[in-house]
N, CA, C and O of each residue as an XYZ file, in Angstrom:
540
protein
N       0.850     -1.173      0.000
C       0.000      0.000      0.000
C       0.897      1.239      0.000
O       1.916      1.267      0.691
N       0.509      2.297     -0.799
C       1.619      3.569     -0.989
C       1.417      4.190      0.201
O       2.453      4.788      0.493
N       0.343      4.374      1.256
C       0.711      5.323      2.439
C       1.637      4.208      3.406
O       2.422      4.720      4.204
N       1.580      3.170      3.362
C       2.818      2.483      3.644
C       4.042      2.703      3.626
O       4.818      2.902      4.561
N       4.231      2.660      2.386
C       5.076      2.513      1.658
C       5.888      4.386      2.051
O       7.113      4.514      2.047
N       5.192      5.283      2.267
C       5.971      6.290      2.267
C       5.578      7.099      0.989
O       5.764      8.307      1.129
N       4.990      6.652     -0.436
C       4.565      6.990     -1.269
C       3.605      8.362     -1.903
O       3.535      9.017     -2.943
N       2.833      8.299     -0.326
C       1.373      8.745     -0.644
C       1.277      9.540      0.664
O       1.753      8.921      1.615
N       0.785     10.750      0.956
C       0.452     11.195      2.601
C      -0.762     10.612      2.873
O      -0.709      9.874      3.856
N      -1.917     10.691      2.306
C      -3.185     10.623      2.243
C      -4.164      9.215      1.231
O      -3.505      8.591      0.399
N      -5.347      8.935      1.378
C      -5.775      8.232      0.423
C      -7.057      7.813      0.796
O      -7.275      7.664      1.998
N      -8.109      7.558     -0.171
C      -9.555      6.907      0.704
C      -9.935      5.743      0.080
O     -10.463      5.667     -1.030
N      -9.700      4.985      0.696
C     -10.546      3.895      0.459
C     -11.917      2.985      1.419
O     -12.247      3.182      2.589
N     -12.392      2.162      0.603
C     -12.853      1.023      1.497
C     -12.407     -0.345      2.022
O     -13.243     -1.249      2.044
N     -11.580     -0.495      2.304
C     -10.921     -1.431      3.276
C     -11.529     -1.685      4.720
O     -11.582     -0.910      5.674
N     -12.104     -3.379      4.572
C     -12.335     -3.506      5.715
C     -11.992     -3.883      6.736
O     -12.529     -4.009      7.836
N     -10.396     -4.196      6.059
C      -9.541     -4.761      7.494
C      -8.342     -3.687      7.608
O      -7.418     -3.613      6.798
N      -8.519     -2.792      8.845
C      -8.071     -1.538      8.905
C      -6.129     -2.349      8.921
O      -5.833     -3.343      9.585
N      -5.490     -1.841      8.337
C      -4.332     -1.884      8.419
C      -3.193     -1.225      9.234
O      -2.912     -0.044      9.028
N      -2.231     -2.302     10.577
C      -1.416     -1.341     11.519
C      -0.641     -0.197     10.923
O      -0.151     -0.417      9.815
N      -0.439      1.011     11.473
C       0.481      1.954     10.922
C      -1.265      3.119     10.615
O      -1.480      4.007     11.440
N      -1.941      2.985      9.821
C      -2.665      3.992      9.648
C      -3.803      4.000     10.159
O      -4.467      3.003     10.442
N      -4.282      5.797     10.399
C      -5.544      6.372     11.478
C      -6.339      6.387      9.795
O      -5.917      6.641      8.667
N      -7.866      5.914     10.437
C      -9.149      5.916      9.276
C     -10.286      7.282      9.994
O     -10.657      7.242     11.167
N     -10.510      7.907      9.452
C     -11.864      8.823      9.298
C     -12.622      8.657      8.622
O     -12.462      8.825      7.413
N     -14.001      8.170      9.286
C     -15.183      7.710      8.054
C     -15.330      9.097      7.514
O     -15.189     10.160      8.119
N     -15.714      8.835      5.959
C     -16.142      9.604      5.253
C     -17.411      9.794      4.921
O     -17.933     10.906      4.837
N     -18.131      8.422      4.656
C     -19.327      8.035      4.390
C     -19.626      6.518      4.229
O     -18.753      5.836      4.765
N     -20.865      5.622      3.493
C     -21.126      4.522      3.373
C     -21.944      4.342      1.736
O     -22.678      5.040      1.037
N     -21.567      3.528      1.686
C     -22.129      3.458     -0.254
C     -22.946      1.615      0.039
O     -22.584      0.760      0.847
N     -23.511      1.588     -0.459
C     -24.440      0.718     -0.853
C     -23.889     -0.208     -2.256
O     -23.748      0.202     -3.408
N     -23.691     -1.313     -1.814
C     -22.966     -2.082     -3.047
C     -24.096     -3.117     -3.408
O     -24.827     -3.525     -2.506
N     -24.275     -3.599     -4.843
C     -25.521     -4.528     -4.845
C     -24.998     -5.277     -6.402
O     -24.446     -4.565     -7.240
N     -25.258     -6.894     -6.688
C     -24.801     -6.879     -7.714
C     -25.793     -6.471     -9.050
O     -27.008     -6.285     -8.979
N     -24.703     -6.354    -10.656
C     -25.599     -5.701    -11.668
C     -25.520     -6.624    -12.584
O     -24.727     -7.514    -12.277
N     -26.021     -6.752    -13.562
C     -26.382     -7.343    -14.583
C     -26.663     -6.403    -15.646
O     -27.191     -5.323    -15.379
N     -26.227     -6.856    -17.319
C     -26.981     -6.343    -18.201
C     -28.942     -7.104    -18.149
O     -29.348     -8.197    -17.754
N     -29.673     -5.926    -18.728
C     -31.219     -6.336    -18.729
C     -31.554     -7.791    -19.727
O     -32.645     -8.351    -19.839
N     -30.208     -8.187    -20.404
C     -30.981     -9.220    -21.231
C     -30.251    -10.381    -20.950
O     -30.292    -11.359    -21.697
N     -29.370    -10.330    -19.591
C     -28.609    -11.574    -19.063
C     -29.528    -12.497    -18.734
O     -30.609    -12.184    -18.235
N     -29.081    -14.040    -19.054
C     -29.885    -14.787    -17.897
C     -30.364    -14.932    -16.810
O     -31.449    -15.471    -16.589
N     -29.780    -14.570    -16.178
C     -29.957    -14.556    -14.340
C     -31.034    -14.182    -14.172
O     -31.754    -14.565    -13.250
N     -31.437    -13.117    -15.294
C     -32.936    -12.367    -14.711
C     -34.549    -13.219    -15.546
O     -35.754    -13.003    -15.413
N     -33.744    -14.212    -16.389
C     -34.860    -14.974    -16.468
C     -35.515    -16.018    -15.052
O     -36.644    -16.507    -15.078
N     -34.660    -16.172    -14.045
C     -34.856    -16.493    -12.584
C     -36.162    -15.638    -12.097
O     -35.966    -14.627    -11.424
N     -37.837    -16.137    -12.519
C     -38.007    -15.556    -11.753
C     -38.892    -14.690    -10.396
O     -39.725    -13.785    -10.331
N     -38.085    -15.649     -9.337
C     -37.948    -15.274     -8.251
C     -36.997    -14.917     -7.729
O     -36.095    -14.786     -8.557
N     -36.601    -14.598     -6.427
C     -35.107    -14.012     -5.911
C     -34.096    -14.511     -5.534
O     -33.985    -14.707     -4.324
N     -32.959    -14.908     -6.474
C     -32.173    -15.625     -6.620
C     -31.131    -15.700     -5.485
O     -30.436    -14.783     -5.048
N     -31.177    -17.023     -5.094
C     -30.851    -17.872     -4.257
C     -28.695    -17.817     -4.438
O     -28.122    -17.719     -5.523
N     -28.032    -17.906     -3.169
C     -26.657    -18.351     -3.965
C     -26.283    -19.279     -4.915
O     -25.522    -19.122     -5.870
N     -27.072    -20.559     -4.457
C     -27.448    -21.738     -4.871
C     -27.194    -21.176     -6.909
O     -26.348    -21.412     -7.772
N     -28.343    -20.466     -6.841
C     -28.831    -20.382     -8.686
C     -27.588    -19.143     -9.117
O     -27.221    -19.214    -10.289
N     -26.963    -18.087     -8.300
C     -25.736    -17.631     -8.793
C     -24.655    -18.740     -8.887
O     -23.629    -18.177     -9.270
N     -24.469    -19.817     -8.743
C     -23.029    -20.382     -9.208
C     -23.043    -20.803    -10.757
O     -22.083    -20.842    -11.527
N     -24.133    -21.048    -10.959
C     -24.273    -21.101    -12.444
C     -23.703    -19.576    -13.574
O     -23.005    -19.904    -14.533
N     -23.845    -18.873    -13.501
C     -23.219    -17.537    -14.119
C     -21.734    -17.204    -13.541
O     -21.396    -17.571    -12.415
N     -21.115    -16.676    -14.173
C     -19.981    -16.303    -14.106
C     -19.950    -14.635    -13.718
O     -20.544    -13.750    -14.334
N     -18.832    -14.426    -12.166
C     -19.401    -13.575    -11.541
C     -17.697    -12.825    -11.862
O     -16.757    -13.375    -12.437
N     -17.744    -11.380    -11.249
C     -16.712    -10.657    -11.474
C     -16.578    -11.134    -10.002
O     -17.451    -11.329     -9.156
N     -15.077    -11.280     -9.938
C     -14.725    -11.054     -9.104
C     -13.901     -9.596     -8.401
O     -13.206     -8.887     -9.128
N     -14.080     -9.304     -7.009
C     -13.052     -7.574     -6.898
C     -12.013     -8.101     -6.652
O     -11.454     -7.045     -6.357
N     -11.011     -9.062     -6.468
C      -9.720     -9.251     -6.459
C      -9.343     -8.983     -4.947
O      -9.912     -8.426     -4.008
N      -7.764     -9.821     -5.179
C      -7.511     -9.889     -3.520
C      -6.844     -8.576     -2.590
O      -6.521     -8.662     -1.405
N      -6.783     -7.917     -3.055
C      -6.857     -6.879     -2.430
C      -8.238     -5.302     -2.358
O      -8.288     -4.072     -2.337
N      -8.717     -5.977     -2.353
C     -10.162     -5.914     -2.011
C     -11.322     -6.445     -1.671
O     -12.335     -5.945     -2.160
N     -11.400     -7.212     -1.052
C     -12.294     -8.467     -0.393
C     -13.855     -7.742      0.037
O     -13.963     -7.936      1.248
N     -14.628     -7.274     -0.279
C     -15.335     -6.633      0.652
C     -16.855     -7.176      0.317
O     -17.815     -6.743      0.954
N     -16.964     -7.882     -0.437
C     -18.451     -8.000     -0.727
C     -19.080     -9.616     -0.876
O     -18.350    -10.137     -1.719
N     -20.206    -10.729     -0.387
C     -20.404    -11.322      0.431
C     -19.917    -12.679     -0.436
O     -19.626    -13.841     -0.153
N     -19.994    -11.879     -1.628
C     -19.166    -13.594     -2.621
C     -18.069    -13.577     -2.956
O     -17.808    -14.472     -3.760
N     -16.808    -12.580     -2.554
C     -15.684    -13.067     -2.463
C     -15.076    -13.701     -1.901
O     -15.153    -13.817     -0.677
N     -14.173    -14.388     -2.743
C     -13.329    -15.663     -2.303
C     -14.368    -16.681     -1.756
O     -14.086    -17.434     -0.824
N     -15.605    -16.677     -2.381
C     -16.742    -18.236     -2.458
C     -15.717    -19.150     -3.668
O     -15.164    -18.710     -4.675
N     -15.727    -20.070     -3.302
C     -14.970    -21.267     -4.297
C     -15.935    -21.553     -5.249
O     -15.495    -21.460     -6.395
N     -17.009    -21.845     -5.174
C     -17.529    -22.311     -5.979
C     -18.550    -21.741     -7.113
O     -19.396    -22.302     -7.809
N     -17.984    -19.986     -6.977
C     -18.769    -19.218     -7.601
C     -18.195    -19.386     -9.500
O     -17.208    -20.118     -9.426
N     -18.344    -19.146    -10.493
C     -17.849    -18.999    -11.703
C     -16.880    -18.100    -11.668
O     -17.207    -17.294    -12.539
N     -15.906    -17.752    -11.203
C     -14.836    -16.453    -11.060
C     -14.196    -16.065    -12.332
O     -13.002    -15.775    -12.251
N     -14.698    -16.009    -13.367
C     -13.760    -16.244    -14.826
C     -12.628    -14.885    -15.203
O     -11.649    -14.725    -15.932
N     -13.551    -13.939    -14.084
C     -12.915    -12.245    -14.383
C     -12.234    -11.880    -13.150
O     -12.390    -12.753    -12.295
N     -11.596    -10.982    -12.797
C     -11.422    -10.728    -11.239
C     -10.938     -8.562    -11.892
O     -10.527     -8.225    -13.002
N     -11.193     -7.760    -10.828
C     -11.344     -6.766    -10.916
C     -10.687     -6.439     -9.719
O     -10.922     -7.073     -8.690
N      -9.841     -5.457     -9.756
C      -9.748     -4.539     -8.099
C     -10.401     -3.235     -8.326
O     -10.530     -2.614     -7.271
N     -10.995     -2.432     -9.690
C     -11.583     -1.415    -10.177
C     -13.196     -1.275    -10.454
O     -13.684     -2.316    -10.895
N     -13.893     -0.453    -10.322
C     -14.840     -0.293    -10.269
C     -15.219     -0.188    -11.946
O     -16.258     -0.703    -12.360
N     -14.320      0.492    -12.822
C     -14.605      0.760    -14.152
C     -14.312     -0.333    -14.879
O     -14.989     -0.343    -15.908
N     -13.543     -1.321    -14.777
C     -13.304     -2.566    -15.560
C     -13.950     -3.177    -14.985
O     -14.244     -4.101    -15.743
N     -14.779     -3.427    -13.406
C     -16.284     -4.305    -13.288
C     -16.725     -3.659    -13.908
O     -16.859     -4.294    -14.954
N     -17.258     -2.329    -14.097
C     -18.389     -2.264    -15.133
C     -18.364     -2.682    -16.730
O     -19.272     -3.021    -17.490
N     -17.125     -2.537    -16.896
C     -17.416     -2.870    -18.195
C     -17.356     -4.252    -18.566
O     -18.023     -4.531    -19.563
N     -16.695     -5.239    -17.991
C     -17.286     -6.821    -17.867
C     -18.575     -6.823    -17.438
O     -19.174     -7.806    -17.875
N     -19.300     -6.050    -16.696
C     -20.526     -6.533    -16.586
C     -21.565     -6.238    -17.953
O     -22.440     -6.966    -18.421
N     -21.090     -4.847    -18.396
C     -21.393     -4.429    -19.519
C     -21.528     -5.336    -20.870
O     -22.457     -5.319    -21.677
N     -20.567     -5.982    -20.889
C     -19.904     -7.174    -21.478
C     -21.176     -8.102    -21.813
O     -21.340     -8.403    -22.996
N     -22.183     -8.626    -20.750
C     -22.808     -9.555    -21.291
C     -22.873    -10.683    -20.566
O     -23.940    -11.199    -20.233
N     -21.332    -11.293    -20.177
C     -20.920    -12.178    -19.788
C     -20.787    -12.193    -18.332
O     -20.510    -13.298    -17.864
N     -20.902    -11.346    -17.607
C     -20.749    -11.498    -16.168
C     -22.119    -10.624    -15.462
O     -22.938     -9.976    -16.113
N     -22.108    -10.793    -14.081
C     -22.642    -10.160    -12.847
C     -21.193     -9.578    -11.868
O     -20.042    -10.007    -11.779
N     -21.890     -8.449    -11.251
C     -20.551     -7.870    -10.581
C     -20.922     -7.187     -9.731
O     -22.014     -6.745    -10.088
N     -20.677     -6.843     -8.843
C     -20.697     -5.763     -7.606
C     -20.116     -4.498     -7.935
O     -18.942     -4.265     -8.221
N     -21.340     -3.500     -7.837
C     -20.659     -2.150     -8.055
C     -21.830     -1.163     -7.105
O     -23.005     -1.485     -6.934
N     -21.366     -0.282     -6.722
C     -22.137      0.716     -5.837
C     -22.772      1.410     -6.690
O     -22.379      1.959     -7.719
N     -24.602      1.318     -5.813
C     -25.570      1.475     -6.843
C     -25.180      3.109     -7.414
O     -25.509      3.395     -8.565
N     -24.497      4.102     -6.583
C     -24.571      5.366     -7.205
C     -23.532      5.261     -8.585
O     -23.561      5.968     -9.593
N     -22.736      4.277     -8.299
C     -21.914      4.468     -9.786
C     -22.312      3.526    -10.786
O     -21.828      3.746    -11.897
N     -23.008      2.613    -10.691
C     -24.028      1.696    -11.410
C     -25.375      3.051    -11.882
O     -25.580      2.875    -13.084
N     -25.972      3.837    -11.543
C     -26.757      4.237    -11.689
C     -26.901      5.004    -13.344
O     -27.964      5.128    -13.952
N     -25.684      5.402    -13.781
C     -25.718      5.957    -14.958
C     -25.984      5.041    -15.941
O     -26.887      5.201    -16.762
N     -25.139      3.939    -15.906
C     -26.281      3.319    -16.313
C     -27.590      2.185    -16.441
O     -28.038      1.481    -17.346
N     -27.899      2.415    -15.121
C     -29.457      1.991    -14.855
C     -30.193      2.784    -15.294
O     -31.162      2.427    -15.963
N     -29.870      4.373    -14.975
C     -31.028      5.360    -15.845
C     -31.081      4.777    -17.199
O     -32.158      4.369    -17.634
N     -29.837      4.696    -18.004
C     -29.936      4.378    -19.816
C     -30.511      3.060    -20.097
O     -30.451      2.709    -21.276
N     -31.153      2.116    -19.114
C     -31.103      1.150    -19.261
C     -30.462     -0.005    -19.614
O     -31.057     -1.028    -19.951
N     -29.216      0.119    -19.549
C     -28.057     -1.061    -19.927
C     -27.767     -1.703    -19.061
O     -27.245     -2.788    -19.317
N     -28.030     -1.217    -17.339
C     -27.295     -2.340    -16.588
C     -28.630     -2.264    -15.455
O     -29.099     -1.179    -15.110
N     -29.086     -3.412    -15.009
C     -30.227     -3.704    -13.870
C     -29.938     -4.250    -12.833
O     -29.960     -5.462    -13.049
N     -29.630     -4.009    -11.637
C     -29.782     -4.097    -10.074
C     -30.479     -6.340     -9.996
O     -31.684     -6.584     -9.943
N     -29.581     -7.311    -10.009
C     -29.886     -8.529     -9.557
C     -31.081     -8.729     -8.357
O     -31.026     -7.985     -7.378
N     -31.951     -9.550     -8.434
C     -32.243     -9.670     -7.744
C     -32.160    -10.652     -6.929
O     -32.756    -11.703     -7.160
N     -31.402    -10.473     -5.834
C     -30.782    -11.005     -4.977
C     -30.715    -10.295     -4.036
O     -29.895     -9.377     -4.021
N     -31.682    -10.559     -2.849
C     -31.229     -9.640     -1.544
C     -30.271    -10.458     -0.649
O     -29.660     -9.535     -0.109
N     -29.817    -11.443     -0.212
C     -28.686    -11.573      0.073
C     -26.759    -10.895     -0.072
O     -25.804    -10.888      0.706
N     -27.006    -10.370     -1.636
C     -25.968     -9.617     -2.182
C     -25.547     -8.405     -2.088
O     -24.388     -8.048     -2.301
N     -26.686     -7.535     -1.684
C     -26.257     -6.277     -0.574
C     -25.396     -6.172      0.147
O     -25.163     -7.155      0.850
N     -24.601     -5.045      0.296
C     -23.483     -4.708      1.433
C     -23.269     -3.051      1.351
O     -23.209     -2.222      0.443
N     -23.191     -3.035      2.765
C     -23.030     -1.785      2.776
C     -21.251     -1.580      3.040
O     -20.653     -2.232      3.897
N     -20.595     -0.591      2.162
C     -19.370      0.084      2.729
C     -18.573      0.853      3.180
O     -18.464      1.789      2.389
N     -17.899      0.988      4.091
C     -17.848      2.243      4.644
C     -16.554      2.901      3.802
O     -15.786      2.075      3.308
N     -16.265      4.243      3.610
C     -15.284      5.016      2.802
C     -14.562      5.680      3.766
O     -15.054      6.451      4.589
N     -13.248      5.349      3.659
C     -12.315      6.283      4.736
C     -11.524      7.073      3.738
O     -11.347      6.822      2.546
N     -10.975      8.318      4.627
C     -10.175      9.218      4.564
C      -8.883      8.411      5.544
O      -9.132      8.100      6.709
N      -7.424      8.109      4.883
C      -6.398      7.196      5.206
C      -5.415      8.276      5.603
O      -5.507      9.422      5.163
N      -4.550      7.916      6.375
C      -3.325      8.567      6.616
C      -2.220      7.969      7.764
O      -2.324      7.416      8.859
N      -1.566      8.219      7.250
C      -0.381      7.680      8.747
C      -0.160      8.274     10.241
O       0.655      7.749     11.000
């Protein structure tokens, strides 16, 4: 990590396993939920999909240095993609080919255009908290 490292004075992230060496100041909390394009399978499911009926689709994963949301590092999920970015999940999800976790306010542009739709899955919710980082 660069405020580690000496790199960086400052930085915000969501990390949920606070790391020794640096003080966190919440900033706020974002709402993470997974997305889908509107003409994926998943949403022919329908009722509210179970973990069970997500292992069948192939899910983004956020990568290991970012763990934060309730199907990472599940073994038995389809992991075919892995992401530590919010803009390359979207655009694999965009893609066709995957489901992904992205916070509904930055998912929202396009949910308004209709290209990407909110899973239904209430299990897949998480809320995260956003810090302000420093040493």
């Amino acid at each position: 990590m660069m405020l580690l490292d000496g790199k960086t004075e400052v930085g915000i992230t969501s990390s949920e396993v606070p790391k020794d060496g640096l003080k966190y100041t919440y900033l706020f909390s974002e709402r993470q939920c997974l997305y889908c394009v509107p003409d994926h399978p998943i949403l022919a499911i329908s009722t509210e999909i179970t973990p069970q009926e997500l292992r069948q689709f192939p899910v983004v994963e956020r990568g290991l240095s970012h763990k934060i949301t309730p199907l990472s590092g599940t073994k038995d999920l389809l992991h075919l993609a892995c992401s530590t970015n919010m803009e390359a999940t979207a655009h694999l999800i965009l893609s066709g080919n995957f489901v992904g976790y992205l916070p509904d306010h930055y998912a929202s542009i396009w949910a308004q255009r209709g290209e990407m739709v909110k899973v239904n899955a209430p299990f897949s919710g998480v809320f995260c908290q956003i810090s302000f980082d420093h040493p």
